[in-house]
C-alpha positions in Angstrom: 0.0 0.0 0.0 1.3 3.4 -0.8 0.5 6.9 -1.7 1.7 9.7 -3.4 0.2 13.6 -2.5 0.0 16.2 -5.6 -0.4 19.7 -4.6 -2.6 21.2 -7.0 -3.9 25.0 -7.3 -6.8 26.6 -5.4 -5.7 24.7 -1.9 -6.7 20.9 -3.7 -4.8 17.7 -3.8 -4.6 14.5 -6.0 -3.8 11.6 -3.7 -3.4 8.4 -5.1 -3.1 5.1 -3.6 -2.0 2.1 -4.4 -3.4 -1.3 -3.1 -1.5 -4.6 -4.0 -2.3 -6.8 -6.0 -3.2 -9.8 -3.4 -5.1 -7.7 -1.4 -7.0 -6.5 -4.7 -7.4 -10.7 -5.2 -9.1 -10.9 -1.9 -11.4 -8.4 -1.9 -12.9 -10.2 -5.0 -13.3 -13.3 -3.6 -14.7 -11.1 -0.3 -16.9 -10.5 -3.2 -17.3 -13.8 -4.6 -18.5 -15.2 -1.0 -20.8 -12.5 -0.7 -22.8 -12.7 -4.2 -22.5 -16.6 -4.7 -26.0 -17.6 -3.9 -27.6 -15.6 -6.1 -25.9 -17.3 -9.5 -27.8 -20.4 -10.7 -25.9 -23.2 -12.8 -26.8 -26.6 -14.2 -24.4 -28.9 -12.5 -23.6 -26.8 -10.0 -25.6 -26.4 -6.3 -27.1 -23.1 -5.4 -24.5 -21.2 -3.9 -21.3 -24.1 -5.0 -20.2 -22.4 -8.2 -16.9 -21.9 -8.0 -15.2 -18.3 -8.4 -13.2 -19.3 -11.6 -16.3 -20.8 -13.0 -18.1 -17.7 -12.8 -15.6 -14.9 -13.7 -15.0 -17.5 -16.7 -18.9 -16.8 -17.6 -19.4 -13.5 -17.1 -16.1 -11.8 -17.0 -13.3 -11.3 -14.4 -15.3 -7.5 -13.5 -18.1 -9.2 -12.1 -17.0 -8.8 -9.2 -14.7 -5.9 -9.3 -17.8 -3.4 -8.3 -18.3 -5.1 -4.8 -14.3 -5.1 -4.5 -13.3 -1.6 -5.5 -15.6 -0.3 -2.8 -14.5 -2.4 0.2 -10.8 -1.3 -1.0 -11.7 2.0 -1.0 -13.6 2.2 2.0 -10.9 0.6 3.7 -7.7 2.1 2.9 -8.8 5.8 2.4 -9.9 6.7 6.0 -6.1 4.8 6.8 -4.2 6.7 3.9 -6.4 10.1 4.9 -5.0 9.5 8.6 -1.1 9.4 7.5 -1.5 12.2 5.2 1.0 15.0 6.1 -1.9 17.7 4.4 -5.3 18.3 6.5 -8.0 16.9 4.6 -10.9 19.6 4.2 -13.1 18.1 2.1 -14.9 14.6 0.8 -13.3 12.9 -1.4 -14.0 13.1 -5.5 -12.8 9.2 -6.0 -11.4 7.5 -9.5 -10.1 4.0 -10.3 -7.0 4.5 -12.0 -7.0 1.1 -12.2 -8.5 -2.3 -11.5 -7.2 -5.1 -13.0 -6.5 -9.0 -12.2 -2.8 -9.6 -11.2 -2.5 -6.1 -10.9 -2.1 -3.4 -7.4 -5.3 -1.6 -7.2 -5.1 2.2 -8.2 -7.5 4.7 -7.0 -6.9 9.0 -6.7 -9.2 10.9 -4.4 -9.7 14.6 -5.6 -9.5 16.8 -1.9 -9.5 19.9 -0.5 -6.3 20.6 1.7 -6.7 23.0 4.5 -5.6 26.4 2.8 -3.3 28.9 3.8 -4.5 32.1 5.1 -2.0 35.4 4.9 -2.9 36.7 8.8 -4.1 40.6 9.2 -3.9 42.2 12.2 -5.0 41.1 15.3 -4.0 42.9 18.0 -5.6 46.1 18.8 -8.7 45.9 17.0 -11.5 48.1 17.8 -14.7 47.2 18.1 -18.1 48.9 19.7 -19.0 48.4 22.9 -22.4 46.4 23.7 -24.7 47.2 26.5 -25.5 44.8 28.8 -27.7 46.7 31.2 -31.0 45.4 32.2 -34.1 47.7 31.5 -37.1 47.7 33.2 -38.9 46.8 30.6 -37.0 43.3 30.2 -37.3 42.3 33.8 -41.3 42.5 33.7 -41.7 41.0 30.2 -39.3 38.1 31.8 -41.7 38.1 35.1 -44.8 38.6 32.9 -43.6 35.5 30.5 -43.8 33.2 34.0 -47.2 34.8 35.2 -48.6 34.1 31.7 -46.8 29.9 31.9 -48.3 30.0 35.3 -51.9 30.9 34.5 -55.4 28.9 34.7 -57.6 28.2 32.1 -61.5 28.8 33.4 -64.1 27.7 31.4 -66.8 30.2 30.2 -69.9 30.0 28.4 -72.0 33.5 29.3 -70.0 35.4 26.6 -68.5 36.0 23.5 -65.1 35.2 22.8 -62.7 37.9 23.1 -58.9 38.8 22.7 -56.3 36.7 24.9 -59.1 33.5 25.5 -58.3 30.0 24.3 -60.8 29.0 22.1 -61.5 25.2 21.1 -62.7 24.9 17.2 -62.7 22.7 14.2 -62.1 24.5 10.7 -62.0 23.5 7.3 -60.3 25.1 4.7 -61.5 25.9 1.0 -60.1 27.5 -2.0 -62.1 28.2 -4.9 -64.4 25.9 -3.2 -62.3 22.9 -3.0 -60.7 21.3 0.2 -57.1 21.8 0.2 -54.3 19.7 2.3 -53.4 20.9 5.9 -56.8 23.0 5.7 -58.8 20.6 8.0 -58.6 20.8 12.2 -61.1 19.2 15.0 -60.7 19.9 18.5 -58.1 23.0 17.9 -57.0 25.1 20.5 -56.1 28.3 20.0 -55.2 31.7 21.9 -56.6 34.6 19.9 -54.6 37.0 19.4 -51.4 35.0 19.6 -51.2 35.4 15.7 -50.7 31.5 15.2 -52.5 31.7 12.1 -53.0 33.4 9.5 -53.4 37.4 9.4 -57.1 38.3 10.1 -58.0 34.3 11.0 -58.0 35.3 15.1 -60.1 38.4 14.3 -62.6 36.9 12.9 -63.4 34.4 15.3 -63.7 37.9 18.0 -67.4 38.2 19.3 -68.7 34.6 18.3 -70.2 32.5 20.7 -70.3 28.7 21.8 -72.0 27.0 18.7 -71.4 29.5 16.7 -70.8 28.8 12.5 -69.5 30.9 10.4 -67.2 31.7 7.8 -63.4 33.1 8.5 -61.9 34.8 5.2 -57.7 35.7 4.6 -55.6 35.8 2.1 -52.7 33.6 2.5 -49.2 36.2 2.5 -47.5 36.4 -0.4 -44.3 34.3 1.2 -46.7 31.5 2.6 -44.3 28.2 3.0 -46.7 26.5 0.5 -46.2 27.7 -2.8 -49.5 26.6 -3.7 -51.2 28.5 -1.5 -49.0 31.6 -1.0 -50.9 35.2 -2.0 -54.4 33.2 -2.8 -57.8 33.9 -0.9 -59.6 31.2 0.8 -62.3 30.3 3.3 -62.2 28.6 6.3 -65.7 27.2 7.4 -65.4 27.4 11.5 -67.5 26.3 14.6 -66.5 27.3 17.8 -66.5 24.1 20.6 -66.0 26.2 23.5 -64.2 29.1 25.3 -62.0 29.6 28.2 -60.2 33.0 29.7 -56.7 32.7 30.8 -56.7 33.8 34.3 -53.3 35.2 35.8 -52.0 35.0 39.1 -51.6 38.1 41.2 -47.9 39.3 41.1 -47.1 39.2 44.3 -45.4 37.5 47.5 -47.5 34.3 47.0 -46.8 34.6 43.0 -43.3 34.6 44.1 -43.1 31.8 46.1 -44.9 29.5 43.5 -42.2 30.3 41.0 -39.4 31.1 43.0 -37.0 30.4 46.0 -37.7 33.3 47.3 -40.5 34.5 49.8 -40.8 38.3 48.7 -41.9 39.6 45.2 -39.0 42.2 45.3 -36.8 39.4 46.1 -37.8 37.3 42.9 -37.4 40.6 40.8 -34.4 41.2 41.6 -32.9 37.6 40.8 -34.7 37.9 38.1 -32.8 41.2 36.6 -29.5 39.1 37.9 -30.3 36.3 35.9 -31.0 38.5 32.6 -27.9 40.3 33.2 -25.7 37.3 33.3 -27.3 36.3 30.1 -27.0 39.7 28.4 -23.0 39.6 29.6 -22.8 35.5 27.9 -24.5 37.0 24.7 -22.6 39.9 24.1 -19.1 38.1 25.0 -19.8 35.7 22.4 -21.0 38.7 20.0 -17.6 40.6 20.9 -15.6 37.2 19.8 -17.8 36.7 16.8 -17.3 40.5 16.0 -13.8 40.6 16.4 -12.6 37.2 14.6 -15.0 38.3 11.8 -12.7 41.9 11.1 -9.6 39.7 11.4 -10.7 37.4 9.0 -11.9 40.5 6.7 -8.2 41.8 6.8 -6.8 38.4 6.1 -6.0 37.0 2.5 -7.4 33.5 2.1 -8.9 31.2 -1.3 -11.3 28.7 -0.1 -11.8 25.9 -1.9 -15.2 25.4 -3.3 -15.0 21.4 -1.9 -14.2 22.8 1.5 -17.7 25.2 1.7 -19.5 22.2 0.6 -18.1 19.6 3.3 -19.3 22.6 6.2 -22.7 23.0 4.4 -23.0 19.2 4.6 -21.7 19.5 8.0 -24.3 22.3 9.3 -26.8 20.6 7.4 -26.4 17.8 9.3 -26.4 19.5 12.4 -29.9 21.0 11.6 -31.3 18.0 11.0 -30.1 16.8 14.4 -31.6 19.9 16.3 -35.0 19.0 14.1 -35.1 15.6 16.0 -34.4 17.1 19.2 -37.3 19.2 18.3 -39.5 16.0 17.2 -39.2 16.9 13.9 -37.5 15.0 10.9 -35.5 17.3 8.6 -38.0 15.8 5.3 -40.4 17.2 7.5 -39.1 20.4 8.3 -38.1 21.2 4.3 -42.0 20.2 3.8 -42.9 22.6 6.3 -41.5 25.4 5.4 -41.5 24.8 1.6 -38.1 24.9 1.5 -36.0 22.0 -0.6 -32.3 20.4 0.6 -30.6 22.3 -2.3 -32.1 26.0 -0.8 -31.4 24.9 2.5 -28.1 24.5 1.5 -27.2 27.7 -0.1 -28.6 30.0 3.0 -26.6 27.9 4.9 -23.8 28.7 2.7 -22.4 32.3 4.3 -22.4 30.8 7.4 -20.5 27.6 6.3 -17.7 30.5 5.1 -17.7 32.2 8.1 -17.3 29.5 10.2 -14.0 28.0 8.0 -12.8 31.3 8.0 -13.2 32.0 11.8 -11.7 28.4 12.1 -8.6 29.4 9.7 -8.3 33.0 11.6 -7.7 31.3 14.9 -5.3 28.4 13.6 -3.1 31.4 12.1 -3.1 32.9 15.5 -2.2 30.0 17.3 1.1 29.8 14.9 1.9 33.5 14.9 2.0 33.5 18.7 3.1 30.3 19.1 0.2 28.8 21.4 1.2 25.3 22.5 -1.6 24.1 25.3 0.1 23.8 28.9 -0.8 19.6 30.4 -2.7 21.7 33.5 -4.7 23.0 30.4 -5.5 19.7 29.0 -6.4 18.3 32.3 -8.2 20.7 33.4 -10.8 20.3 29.8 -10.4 16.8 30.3 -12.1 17.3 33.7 -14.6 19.5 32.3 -15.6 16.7 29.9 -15.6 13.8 31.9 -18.4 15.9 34.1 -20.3 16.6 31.1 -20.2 13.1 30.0 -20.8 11.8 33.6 -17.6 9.9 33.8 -14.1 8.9 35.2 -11.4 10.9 34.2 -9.5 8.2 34.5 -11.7 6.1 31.8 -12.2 9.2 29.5 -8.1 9.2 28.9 -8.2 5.7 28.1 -11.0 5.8 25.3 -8.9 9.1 23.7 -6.6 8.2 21.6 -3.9 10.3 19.6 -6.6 11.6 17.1 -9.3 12.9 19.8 -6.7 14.2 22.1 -4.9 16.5 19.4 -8.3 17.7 18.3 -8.2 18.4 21.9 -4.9 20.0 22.1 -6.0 22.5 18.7 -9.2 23.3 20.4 -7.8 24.7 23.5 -5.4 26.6 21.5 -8.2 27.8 19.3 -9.5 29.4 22.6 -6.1 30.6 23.6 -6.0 32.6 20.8 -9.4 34.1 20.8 -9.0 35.2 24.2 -5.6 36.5 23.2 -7.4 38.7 20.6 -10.4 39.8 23.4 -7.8 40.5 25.9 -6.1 42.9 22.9 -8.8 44.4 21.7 -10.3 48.5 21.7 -13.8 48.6 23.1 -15.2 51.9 21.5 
């Protein structure tokens, strides 16, 4: 097994690797063992024809398919891991050549990591955020509690009005037809929360219990469904029932449901504690995000256009992970929101290019200034993990191996030099 690393232009590479010959010979009868049941031949058992026997009938390349791909799969990721150049990118694979009696050639087309010619970094200046706590955000905090700590009361000696949750069924008509998603039974829904459609909530205003009647809108112009996006239609409604949201009293008692504390004034002011502390997280990470962004607008770089596409995949990815957490497939999410993989994709695109740039920005800092993490470092963020992952220390070291640990290593660096760049910077 060897291979051989050509540097091309626009930060790309042509590796090539070469698999011998024997280990070419047994991937196709790996192959062989694998397929032989499903060839049929008089004289033979189901399943007993020998290898020879078949590649004699239908040609040596019968099984080459199979065996190319278990080669490939195999000795890339190994090949990839004692590469010298940092891999960016998936690989663009072609057999160079596959042949009986012969080593096994493949190249993979890659992205290498590129270089980046550093701007400044020190000194930058950047504007100041304010973190101070208004008034106003402390009460819409408290009132956001009050409201997930209210009662719903049945009523049925009224209209409904703004800020009740009413119970109806609907269904949904356009040019007098039924359309899809246009049915509900048994739907709650807060008026005046804007849930649906502009002017739906209205409309429903005034009616009473047993009520039916007829709720016109106009879908907006950007509606998720194309088909339904800027077209009129009519929703035939009957409103099931009404109940007002009542609110609790925001006071001592109010603060003792929700709180650890006893007094109202008490729970306010942990509450304007709590948004400060978040306000101070939010705009530290806006100050990094700020500042690494203006570094890596003064800095010279050519990304390769394989490179963006492996982050896009990668964030892509990550989306669809955050949909399941959400209950939520990502097929059903692109549904949703009339969106397709390919759109997805290119919104996610400037991001993908900040992030590789932010990543490069950092790296080039780390080498400028020399960064080399100290072991108390290391221990200490091995610490921190093993809480996060609820285990030894101890047993976390032994799963690492040399891989994990200096993508552990580059990562503390990475924050080494960021705060290196806060620490340097010009709040204005």
């Amino acid at each position: 097994m060897s291979l051989s690393v050509e540097k091309l232009e626009g930060s790309m590479a042509k590796l090539t690797i070469e698999v011998p010959a024997e280990e070419f010979v047994k991937a196709t009868t790996t192959a062989y063992n694998k397929q032989k049941s499903k060839f049929s031949v008089p004289g033979f058992r189901k399943g007993k024809v020998p290898q020879a026997f078949i590649e004699k009938m239908y040609g040596p390349e019968i099984f080459y398919e199979d065996a190319a791909n278990a080669l490939i799969n195999e000795y890339y990721p190994k090949e990839v891991e004692a590469c010298e150049e940092e891999i960016t990118s998936n690989p663009e694979i072609d057999v160079e050549q596959i042949e009986k009696g012969k080593p096994f050639i493949f190249t993979a087309l890659v992205a290498v990591k590129p270089e980046i010619k550093l701007g400044e970094y020190k000194g930058i200046e950047i504007e100041k955020v304010d973190t101070e706590v208004s008034e106003d955000e402390i009460m819409a905090e408290i009132l956001k509690a009050q409201k997930e700590n209210s009662r719903s009361v049945p009523v049925e000696d009224r209209a409904a009005k703004l800020d009740d949750e009413v119970t109806i069924n609907f269904d949904g008509y356009m040019n007098d037809e039924p359309f899809e998603g246009g049915k509900g039974e048994n739907y709650k829904l807060t008026l005046g929360s804007h849930t649906f459609i502009e002017g739906f909530e209205d409309q429903i205003v005034g009616k009473n219990i047993g009520d039916k009647f007829d709720v016109n809108v106009t879908f907006p112009e950007d509606y998720q469904a194309a088909d339904l996006a800027g077209k009129p239609a009519v929703f035939k409604c009957e409103l099931l029932g009404i109940n007002a949201i009542e609110l609790p009293e925001l006071d001592d008692e109010f603060a003792g449901e929700v709180s650890e504390f006893d007094t109202f004034d008490e729970y306010k002011e942990d509450t304007k504690k709590m948004l400060q502390a978040k306000k101070e997280r939010s705009a530290k990470t806006e100050k990094e995000n700020k500042l690494v962004d203006k570094i890596a607008e003064n800095s010279e770089v050519e990304i390769p256009e394989a490179m963006i596409k492996y982050n896009q995949e990668q964030m892509f990815d990550e989306t669809a992970q955050s949909m399941m957490y959400q209950g939520l497939n990502i097929e059903q999410y692109l549904k949703l929101t009339g969106t397709t993989k390919e759109e997805l994709m290119e919104r996610i695109k400037p991001d993908a290019i900040a992030r590789i740039k932010a990543g490069l920005v950092l790296d080039a800092v780390v080498e400028a200034e020399k960064i080399v993490p100290t072991e108390e470092a290391i221990d200490e963020e091995i610490k921190r993990m093993a809480e996060n992952y609820q285990m030894e220390v101890d047993k976390l070291k032994e799963l690492m191996g040399d891989k994990e640990m200096d993508t552990l290593k580059r990562d503390i660096a990475a924050k080494e030099a960021l705060k290196l760049i806060v620490d340097n910077c010009k709040e204005v």
